[in-house]
Biotite code that builds the C-alpha atoms (Angstrom):
import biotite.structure as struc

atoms = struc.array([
    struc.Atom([-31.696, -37.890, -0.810], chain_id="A", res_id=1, res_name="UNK", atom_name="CA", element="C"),
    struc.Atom([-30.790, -39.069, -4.285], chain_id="A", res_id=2, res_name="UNK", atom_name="CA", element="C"),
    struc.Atom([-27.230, -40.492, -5.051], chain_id="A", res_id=3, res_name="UNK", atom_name="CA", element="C"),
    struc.Atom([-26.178, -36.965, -6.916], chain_id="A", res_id=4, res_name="UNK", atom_name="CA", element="C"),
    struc.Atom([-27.549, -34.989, -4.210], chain_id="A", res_id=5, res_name="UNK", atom_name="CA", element="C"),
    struc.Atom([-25.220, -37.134, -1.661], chain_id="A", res_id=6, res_name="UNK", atom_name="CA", element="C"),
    struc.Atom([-22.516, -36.939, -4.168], chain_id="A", res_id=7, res_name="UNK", atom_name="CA", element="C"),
    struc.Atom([-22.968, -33.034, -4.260], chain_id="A", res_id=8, res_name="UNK", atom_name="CA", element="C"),
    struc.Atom([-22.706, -32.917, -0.288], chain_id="A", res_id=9, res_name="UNK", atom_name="CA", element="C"),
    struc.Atom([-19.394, -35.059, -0.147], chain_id="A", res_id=10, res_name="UNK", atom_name="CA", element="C"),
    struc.Atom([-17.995, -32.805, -3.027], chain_id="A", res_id=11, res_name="UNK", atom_name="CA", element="C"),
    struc.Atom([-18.528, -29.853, -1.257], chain_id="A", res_id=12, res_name="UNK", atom_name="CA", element="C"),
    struc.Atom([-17.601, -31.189, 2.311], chain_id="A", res_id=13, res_name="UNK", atom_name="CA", element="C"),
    struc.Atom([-13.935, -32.346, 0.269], chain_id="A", res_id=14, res_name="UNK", atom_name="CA", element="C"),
    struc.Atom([-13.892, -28.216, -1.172], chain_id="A", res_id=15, res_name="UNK", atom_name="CA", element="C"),
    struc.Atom([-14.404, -26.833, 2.382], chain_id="A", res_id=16, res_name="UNK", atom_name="CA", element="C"),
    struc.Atom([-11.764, -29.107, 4.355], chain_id="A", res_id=17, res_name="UNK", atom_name="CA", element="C"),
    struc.Atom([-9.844, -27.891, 1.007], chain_id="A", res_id=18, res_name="UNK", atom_name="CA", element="C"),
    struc.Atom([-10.241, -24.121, 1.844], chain_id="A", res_id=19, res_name="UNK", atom_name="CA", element="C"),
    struc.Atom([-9.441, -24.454, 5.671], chain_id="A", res_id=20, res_name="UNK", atom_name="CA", element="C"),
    struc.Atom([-6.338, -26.259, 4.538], chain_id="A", res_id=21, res_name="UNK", atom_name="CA", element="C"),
    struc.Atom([-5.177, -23.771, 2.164], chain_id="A", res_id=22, res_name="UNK", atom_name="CA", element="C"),
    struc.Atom([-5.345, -21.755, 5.543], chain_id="A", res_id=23, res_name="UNK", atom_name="CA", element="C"),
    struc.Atom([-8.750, -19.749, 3.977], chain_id="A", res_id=24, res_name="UNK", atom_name="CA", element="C"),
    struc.Atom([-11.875, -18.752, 5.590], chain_id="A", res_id=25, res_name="UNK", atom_name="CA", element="C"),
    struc.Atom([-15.307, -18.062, 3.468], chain_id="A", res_id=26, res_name="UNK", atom_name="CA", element="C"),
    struc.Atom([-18.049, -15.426, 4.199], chain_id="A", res_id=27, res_name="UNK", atom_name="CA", element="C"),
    struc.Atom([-21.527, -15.558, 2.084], chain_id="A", res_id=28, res_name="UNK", atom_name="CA", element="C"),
    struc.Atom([-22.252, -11.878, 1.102], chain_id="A", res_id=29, res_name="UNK", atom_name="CA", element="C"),
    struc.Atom([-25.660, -11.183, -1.284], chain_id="A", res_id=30, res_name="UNK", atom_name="CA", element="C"),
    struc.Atom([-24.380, -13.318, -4.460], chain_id="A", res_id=31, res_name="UNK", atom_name="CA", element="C"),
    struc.Atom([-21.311, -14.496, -3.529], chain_id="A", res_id=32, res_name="UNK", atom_name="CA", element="C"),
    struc.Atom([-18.690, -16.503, -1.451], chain_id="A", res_id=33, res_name="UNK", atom_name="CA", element="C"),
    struc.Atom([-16.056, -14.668, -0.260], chain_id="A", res_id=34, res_name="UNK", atom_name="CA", element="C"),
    struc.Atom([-12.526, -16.126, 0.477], chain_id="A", res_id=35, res_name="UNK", atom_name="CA", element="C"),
    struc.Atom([-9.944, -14.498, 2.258], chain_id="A", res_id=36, res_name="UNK", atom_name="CA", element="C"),
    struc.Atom([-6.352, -15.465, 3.843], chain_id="A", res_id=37, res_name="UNK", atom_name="CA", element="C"),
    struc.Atom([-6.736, -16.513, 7.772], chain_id="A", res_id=38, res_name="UNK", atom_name="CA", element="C"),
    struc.Atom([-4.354, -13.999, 8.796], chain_id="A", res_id=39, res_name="UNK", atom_name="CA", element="C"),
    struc.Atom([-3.495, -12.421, 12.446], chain_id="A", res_id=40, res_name="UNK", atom_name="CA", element="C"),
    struc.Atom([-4.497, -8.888, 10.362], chain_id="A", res_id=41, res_name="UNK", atom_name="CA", element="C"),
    struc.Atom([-7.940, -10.388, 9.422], chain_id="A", res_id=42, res_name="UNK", atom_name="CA", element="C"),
    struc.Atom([-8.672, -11.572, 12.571], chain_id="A", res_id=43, res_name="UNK", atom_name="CA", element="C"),
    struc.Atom([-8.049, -8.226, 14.180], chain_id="A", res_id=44, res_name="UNK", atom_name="CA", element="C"),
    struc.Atom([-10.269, -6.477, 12.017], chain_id="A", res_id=45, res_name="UNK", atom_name="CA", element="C"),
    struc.Atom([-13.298, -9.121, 12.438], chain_id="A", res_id=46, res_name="UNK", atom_name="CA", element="C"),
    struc.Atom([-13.078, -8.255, 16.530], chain_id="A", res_id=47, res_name="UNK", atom_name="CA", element="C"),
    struc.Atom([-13.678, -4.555, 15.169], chain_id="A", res_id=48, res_name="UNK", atom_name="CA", element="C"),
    struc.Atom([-16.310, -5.234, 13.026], chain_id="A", res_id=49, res_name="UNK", atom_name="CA", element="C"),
    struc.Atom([-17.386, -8.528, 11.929], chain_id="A", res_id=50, res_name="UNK", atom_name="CA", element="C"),
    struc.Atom([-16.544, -11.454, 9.415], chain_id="A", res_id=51, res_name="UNK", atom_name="CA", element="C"),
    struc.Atom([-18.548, -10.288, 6.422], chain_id="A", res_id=52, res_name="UNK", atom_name="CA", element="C"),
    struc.Atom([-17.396, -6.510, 6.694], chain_id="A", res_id=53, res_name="UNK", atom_name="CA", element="C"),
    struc.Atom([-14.093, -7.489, 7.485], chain_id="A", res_id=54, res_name="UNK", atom_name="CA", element="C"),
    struc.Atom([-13.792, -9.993, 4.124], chain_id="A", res_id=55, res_name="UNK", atom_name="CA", element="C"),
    struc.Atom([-15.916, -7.308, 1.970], chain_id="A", res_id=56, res_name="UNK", atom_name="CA", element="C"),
    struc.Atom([-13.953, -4.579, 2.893], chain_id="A", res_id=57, res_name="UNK", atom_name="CA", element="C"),
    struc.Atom([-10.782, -6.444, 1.688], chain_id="A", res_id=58, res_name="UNK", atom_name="CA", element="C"),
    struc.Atom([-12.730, -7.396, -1.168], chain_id="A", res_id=59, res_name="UNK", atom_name="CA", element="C"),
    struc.Atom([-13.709, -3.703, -1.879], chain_id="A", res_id=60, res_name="UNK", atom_name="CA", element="C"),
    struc.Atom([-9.995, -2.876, -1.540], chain_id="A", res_id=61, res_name="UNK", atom_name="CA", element="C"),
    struc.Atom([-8.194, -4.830, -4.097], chain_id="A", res_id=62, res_name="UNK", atom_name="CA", element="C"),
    struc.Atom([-7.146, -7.021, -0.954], chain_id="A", res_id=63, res_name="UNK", atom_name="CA", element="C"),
    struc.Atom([-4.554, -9.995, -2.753], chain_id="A", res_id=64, res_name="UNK", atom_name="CA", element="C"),
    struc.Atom([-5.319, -12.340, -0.228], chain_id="A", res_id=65, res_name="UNK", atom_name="CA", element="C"),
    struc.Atom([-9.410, -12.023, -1.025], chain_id="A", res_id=66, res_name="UNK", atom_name="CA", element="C"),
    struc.Atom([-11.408, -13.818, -3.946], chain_id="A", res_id=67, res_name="UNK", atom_name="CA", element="C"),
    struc.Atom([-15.226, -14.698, -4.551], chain_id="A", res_id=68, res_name="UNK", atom_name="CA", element="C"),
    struc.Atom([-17.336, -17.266, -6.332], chain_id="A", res_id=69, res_name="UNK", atom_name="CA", element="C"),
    struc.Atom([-20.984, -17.102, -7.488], chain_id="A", res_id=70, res_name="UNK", atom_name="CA", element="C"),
    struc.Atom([-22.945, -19.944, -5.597], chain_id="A", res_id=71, res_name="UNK", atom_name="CA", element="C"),
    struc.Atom([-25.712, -19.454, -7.815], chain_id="A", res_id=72, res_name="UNK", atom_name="CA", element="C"),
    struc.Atom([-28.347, -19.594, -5.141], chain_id="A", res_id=73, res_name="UNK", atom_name="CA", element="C"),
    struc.Atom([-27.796, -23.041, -3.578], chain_id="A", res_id=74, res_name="UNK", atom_name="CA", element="C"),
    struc.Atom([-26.028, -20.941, -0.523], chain_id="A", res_id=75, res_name="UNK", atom_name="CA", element="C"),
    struc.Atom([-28.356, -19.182, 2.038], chain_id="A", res_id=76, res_name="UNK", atom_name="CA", element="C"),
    struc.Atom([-28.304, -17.396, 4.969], chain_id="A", res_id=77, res_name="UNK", atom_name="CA", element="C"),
    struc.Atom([-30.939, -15.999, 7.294], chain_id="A", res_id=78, res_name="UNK", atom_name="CA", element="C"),
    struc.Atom([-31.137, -12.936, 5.083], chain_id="A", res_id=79, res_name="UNK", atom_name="CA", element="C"),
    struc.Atom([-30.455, -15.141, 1.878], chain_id="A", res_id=80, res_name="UNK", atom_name="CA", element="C"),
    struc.Atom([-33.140, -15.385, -1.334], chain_id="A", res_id=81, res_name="UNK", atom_name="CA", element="C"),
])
């Protein structure tokens, strides 16, 4: 790997311990990362359902606790472009 690619990497591994700090936990949905409080009530509705719908459905609600950022294509997942 080239230096910036390594650079990228430790950048994004410093962002993610970041997010579990804050007390955060991230879902990839079509376009997006999702980012939603780690609470007792989101766990409860990810056993109903799963991660994605749970953090969507938030989303989809106005939930204050739930955010998103573009990642512009460099995240994919088995359904992923």
């Amino acid at each position: 790997m080239k230096k910036n690619q390594l650079e990228a990497i430790k950048k994004l591994e410093a962002a993610l311990l970041s997010v579990k700090r804050a007390g955060l936990v991230l879902v990839g949905i079509d376009d997006n990362l999702f980012a939603s409080v780690a609470d007792e009530e989101l766990q409860t509705e990810i056993v109903a359902c799963s991660s994605c719908e749970a953090i969507l459905a938030r989303s989809n609600k106005g939930h204050e606790g739930t955010a998103s950022v573009r990642h512009y294509g460099a995240y994919r997942d088995s359904g992923g472009e």
